[in-house]
N, C-alpha and C positions, 0 to 999 in steps of 0.2 A: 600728669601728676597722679598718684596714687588716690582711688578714691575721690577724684574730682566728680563721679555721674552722682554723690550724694548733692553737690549743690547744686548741678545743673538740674538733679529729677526736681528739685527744691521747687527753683525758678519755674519751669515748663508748669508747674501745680498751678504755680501765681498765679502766667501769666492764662491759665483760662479756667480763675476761676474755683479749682477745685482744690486749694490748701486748706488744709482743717488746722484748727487751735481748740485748745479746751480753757476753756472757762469754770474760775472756781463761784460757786454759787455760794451764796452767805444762810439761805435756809430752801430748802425744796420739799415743798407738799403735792399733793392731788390734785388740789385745784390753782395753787398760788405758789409762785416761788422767789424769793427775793434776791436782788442783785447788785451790788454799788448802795444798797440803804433802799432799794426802791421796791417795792413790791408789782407782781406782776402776773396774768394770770397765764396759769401753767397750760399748753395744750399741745405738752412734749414729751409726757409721761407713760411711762409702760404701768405705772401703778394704777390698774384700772377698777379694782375693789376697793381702793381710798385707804387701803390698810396699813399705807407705811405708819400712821400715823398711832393707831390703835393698839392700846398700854401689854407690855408681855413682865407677866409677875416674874421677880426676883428669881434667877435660875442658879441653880449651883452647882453647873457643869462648868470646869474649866476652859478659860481662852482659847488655848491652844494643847494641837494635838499630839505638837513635837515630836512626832515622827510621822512614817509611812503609815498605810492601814495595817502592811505583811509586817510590821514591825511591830511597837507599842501604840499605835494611834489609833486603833477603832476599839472604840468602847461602848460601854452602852448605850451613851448619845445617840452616837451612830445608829445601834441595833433597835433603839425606839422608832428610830425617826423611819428605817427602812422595814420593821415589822406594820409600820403605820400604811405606807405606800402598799407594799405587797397584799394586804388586808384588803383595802379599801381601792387598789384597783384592780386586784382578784389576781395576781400572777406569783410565780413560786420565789423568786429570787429580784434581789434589789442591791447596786452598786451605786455609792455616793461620788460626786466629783463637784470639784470649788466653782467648775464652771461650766454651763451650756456651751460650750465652744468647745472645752477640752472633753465634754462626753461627748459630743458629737463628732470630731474629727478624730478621740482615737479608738473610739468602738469602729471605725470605718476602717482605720488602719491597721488596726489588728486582729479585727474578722473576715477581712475580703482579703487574703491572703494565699489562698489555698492555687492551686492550679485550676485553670479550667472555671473561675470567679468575674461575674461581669454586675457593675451597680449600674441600675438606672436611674437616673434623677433628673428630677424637675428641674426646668433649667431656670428656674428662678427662687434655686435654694437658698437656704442660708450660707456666708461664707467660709464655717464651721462644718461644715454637711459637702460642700465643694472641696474643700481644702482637706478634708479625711480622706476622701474620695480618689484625687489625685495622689493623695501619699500611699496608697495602698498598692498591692500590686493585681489588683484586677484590671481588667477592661473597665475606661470609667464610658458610659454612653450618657446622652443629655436625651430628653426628650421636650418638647412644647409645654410651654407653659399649660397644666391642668388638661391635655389633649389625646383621651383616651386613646381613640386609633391610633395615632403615633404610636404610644409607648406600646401597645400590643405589635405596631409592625416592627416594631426596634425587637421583642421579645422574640418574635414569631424568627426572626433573621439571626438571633441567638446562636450558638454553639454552647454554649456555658454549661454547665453542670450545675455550679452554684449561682444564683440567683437572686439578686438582692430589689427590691424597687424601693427610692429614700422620696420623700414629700414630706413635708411640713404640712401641720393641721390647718393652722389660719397663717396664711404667709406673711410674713413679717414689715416687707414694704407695699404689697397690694393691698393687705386687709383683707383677700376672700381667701375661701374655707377651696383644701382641697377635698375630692369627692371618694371620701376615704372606705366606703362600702362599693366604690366600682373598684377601687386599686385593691382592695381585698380580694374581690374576686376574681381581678385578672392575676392578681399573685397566685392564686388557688389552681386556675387553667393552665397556668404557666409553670407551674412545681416551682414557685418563688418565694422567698420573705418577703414579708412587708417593716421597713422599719420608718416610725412616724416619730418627727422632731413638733410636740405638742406645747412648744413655749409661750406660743400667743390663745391659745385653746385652754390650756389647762386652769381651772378656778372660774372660766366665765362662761364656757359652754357646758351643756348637759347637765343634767340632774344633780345639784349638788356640786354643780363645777368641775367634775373631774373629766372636762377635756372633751375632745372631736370624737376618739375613736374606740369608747366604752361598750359601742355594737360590734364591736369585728375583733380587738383585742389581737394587733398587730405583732408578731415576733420580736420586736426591739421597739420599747416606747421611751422618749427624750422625752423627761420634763424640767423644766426650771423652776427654781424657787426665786428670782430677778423679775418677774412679773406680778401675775395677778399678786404671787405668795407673800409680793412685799419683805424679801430675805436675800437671799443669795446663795451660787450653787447651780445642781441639777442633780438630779437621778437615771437612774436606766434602769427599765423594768423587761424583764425576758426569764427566759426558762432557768435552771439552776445550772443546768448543762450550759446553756453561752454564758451563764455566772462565771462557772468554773472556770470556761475558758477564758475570761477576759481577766480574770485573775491570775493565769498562766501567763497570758500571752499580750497585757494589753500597759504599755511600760509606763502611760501619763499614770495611771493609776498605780503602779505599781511604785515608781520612783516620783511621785510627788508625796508632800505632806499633807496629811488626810485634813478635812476638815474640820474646823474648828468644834470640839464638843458644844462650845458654846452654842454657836451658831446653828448647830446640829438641836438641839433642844429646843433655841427660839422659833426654827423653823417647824417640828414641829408644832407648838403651840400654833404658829401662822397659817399651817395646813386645817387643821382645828379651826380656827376662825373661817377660814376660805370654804371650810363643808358646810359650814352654819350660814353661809353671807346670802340667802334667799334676795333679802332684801336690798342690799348693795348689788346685785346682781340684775335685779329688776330695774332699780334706780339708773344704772350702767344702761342698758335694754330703752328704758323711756327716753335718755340723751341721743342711743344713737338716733331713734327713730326722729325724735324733736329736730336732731341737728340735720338729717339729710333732708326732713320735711322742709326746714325753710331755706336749706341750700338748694334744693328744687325749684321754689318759690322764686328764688332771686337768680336763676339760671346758674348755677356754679356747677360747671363740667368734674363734679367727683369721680370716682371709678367707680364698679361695683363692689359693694363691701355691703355684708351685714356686720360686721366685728367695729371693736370699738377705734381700729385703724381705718381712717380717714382720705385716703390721698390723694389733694388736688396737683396734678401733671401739670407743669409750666413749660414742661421741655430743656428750659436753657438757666443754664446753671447763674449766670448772672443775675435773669430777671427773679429766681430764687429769692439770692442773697438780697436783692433790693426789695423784694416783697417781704421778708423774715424782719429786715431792717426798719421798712414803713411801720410794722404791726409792732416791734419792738418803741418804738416811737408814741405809741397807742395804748402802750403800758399790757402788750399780748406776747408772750414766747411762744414762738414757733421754730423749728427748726427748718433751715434748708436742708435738703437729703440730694446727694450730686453725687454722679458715678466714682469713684466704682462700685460705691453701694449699691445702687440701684442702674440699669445699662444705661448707654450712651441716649443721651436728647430724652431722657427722662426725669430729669430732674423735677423734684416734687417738693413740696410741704406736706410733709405727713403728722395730719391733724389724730390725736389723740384724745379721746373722750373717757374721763372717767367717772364715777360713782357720785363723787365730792364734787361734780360743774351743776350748776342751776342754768334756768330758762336766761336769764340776763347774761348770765358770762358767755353764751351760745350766742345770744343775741348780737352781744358786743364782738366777739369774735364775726361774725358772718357780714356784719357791718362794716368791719375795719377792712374783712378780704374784699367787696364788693368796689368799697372807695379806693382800697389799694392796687385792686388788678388795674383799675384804670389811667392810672398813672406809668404802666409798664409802655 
């Protein structure tokens, strides 16, 4: 029958495990989010400044952008919002997109196109950064996870002409920082770009929050406005010259509907807030430290992370979902995270720490994992 591998992929998901549903939530904050009437405390959130929260005055830029940007859609929303980036992270030219996925996967596929084009990437990219990668027509090559030799022997065995090496700032499901002043430097030995996807970096690292790679100032910088910025969206920051070209040659941009002026304004003002957040930032800083200190204390096998990601390794996607479920029970939202997100026999809970968590709701959380893992 036509189309029957939809129910059967259906079923094989079930049966080990790894079928997602989405859930409509009734309110989502920083620290708490409600569900069914019930309140619950949040430690699922990428809002790690606590800013969803925090009031944006009356804007008078319209909803919608109704059309392209090469059309009628980029206005001066837009041109605030990206004279703001380009200022404040020192680079010539700035392109808006609705989403960190779609900047990341077609700035990939429509610059690594040329002849004689190989990307290197962390092979534990994003699936936005993989999936441009593939779609493109260069050589796509993987390297080890954060494993300098590797990727210099991958470089060193090259033919390529053009050159690209892609990492993420603070990786998304590990929570550690790539080591983005050595892949500077081997981009530099190499005659290579550096292009860094800065979605979990940007607003909580570095002076001011503007991100991992403010020392080295990478050929293509991904930022999102879905995190710290508490908005939505992304940006790309690079020369005028790969502007131009992504403007030529890059069609999510070209043939989507530009972003919202609204939302182009609010994010602004959210940027604004994220350069001031000293204080939310430190606060962010005191939890992680507080929460690995007493997950030490009580032996809990974290990873290494200084970042406000978290992730305890269970391995197995069931014992996950039964852990997610107990803490759910305990009045804690956690999420199970089960391949293909993250690879095979890695399934995790990826604990998120933000700004808006106190000593007690740390507490209550490290409590509920200790009684709960033993029950697995």
């Amino acid at each position: 029958m036509a189309f029957d591998y939809i129910q059967k992929a259906l079923v094989e998901r079930k049966q080990v495990s790894l079928y997602r549903t989405r859930i409509a939530f009734d309110k989502v904050g920083p620290c708490t989010l409600t569900y069914n009437g019930r309140e619950y405390l949040n430690f699922a959130s990428n809002d790690y400044l606590a800013l969803s929260q925090a009031p944006i005055n009356s804007l008078e830029s319209q909803l919608g952008s109704t059309s392209s940007s090469l059309v009628t859609g980029y206005q001066h929303a837009h041109l605030a919002l990206e004279q703001y980036l380009t200022e404040t992270l020192k680079y010539d030219a700035c392109l808006l997109f609705n989403s960190g996925f779609s900047a990341n996967a077609s700035v990939l596929k429509s610059l690594m196109n040329a002849p004689e084009s190989e990307i290197f990437q962390d092979k534990l990219n994003h699936a936005s950064l993989i999936d441009g990668g593939l779609a493109a027509s260069a050589t796509n090559t993987r390297f080890n996870h954060n494993d300098l030799k590797h990727l210099k022997r991958r470089l060193e065995k090259s033919k390529a002409k053009h050159k690209l090496i892609v990492s993420e700032g603070v990786f998304s499901m590990d929570g550690d920082n790539a080591p983005i002043e050595d892949l500077a430097a081997i981009a530099s030995e190499h005659n290579a770009w550096l292009m860094i996807d800065d979605a979990h970096a940007f607003g909580v690292i570095g002076e001011n929050g503007l991100g991992s790679a403010t020392k080295i100032k990478p050929e293509i910088l991904i930022i999102t406005f879905g995190k710290a910025c508490a908005s939505s969206g992304a940006a790309v920051l690079c020369s005028q010259e790969v502007a131009n070209y992504l403007l030529q040659f890059n069609r999510d941009y070209t043939y989507s509907t530009a972003m919202s002026p609204w939302l182009a304004s609010a994010t602004l003002t959210r940027l604004q807030q994220v350069y001031n957040a000293t204080i939310e930032r430190q606060k962010l800083q005191h939890n992680i430290e507080y929460f690995r200190g007493l997950a030490a204390e009580h032996k809990l096998a974290l990873m290494p992370s200084d970042s406000a990601i978290q992730p305890l390794v269970l391995g197995d996607s069931e014992a996950c979902l039964k852990l997610s479920g107990y803490l759910k029970e305990k009045g804690i939202w956690l999420t199970a995270i089960r391949p293909p997100t993250v690879p095979h026999n890695t399934a995790r809970l990826r604990i998120t720490l933000t700004a808006a968590h106190h000593h007690d709701d740390i507490d209550q959380l490290i409590s509920h994992l200790v009684t709960g893992l033993k029950t697995l």
